[in-house]
C-alpha positions in Angstrom: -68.0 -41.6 100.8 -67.1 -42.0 96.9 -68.4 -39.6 94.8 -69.7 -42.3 92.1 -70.1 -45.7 92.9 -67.4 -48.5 92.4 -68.4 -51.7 89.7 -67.9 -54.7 91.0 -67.0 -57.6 89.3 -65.9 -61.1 90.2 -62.4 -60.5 91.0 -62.1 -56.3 90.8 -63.2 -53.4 92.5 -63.1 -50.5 90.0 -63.7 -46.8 91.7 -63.0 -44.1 89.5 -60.0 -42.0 90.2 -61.3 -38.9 92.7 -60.0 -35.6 92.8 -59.0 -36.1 96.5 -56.7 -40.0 95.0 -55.2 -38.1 92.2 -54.1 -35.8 93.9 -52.7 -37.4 97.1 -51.1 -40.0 94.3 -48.7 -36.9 93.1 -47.5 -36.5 96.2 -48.4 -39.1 99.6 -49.1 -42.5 98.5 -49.8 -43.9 101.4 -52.7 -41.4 101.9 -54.0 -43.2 98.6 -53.9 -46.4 100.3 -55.9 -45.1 103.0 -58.5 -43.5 100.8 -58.9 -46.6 98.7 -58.5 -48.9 101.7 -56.0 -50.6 99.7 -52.6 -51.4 98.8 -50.2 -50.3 96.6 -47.4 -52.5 94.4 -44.2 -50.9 94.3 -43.8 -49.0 91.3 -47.2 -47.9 91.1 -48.6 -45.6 89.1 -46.5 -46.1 86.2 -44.4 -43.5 84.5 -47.8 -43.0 82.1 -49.9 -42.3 84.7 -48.2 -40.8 86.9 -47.2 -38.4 84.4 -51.2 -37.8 83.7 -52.4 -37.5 87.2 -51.8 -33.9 88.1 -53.0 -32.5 84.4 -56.0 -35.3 85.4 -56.4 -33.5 89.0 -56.7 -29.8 87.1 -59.3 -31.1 84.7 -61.3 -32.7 87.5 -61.0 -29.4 89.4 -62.3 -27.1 86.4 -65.2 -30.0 85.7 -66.3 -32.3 88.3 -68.9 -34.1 86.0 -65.5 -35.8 84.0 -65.7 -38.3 87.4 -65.8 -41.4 85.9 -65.4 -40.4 82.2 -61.2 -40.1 83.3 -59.3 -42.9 85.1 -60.4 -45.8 87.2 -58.1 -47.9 89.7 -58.7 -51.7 89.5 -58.9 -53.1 93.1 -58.4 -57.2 93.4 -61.1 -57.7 95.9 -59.6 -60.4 97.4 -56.7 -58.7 98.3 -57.4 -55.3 98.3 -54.3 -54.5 96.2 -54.7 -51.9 93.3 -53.4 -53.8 90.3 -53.7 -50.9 87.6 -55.7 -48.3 86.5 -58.6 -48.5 83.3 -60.4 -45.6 81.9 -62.0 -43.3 79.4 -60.0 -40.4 77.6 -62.9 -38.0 78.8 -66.5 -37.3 77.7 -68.2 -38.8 74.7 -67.3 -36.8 71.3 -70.4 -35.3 69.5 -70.3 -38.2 67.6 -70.7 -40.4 70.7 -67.6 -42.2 70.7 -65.7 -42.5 73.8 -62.2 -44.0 74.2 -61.1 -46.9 76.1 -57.7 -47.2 77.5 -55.8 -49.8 80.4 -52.9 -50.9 82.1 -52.2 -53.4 84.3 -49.0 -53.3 87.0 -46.3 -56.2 85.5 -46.6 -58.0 88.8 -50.6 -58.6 88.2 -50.5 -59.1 84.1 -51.7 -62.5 82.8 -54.4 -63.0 84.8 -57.4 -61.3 82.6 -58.3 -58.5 84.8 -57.2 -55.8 81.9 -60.3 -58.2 79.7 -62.4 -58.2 83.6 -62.3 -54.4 83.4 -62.4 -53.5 80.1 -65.9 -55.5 79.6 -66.9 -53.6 82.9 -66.3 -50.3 81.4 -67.8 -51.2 78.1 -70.7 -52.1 80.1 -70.9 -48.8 82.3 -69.8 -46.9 79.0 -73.4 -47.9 77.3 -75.2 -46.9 80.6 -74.3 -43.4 80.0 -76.1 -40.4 78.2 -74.3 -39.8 74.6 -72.4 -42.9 74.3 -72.6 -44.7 70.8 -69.6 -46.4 70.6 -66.5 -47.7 72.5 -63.5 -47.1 71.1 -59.8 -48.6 71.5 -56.1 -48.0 70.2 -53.5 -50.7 70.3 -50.0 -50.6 69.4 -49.7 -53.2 66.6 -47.1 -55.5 68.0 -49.5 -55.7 71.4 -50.7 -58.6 71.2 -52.1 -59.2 74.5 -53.7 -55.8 74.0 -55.4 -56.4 70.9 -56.9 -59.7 72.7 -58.2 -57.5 75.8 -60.2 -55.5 73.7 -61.5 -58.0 71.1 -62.6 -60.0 74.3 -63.9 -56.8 75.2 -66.4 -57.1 72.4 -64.8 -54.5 70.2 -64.0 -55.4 66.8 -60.9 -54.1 64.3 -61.5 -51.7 62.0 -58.9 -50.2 60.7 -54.8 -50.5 60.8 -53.7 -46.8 61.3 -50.8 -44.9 59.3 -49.1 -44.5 63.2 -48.9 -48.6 63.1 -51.6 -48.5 65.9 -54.9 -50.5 65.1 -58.2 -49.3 66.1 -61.1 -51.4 67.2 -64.5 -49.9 68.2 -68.1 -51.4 69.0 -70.0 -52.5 66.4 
C-alpha cells in the first residue's frame, strides 16, 4: 500500500519516491521493480539521481511528511516501464515557492511525458497548504527544457548570472 497516492494521467503513473524505493534503488533494483510493479530501463536512475537517492532516503527518514514534496518516478501506464523521475526540491519556502525539477531516461525523451508530468505536479503543487508559486531552473542552452516548463504554464522571468533561466507561476 503507497503511502500517498499516485496521479494519473493519460499516459503516466506518477508515485512519489517511498522511503522503502529509495532505498532498495541504492542497492537491489530489482526489488524496486517489484515495489513499483514495474520495469526498469538499463541505466536507470541516472548518475543525478542516483547520486541524490541515499541523502533523499536520510531526509525521508528524519521527516516523513517531505513524501511527495521530494522525487516522483514517472510510470508509462501502458507499459509499466519507469521512464524518469519528476519532483519538488522539498517543502514550500516561507514565501511559498516550491521548486520544480525532471528528467526523463534518453530512451523515453521526445515524447512529452517530462511536459505530461510537469503540468501534473503543477497541478498537485497548487493542491497543497503553503504553495504560491511553482518555480523552475533551466540551463540556457536547454531548449527542450525551457519548452517543458513554459508548456507547463510557467512563464520566464529572469536570465540568471549562472546562465540558468528561471521561470515561475504567474
Amino acid at each position: 500500500m503507497r503511502e500517498r497516492p499516485a496521479i494519473v494521467t493519460p499516459r503516466l503513473e506518477l508515485v512519489p519516491c517511498s522511503l522503502d524505493v529509495a532505498t532498495a534503488l541504492g542497492q537491489d533494483v530489482d526489488e524496486v521493480g517489484r515495489l513499483l510493479e514495474a520495469r526498469l530501463p538499463k541505466e536507470w536512475p541516472d548518475p543525478e539521481l542516483a547520486e541524490f537517492l541515499p541523502i533523499y532516503a536520510r531526509l525521508l527518514r528524519e521527516d516523513p511528511s517531505l513524501l511527495g514534496y521530494g522525487v516522483w518516478l514517472l510510470i508509462e501506464r501502458e507499459g509499466r516501464t519507469v521512464v524518469g523521475s519528476a519532483g519538488f526540491q522539498g517543502h514550500p519556502s516561507a514565501e511559498g515557492e516550491i521548486e520544480l525539477g525532471y528528467g526523463v531516461h534518453p530512451n523515453f525523451r521526445n515524447r512529452g511525458y517530462a511536459t505530461e508530468a510537469a503540468r501534473a505536479l503543477v497541478a498537485w503543487a497548487f493542491e497543497q497548504a503553503g504553495v504560491e508559486r511553482v518555480i523552475a531552473h533551466c540551463d540556457q542552452h536547454n531548449i527542450a527544457s525551457h519548452r517543458v516548463v513554459e508548456k507547463a504554464g510557467l512563464t520566464q522571468c529572469a536570465v540568471l548570472v549562472s546562465g540558468r533561466t528561471r521561470y515561475e507561476t504567474s
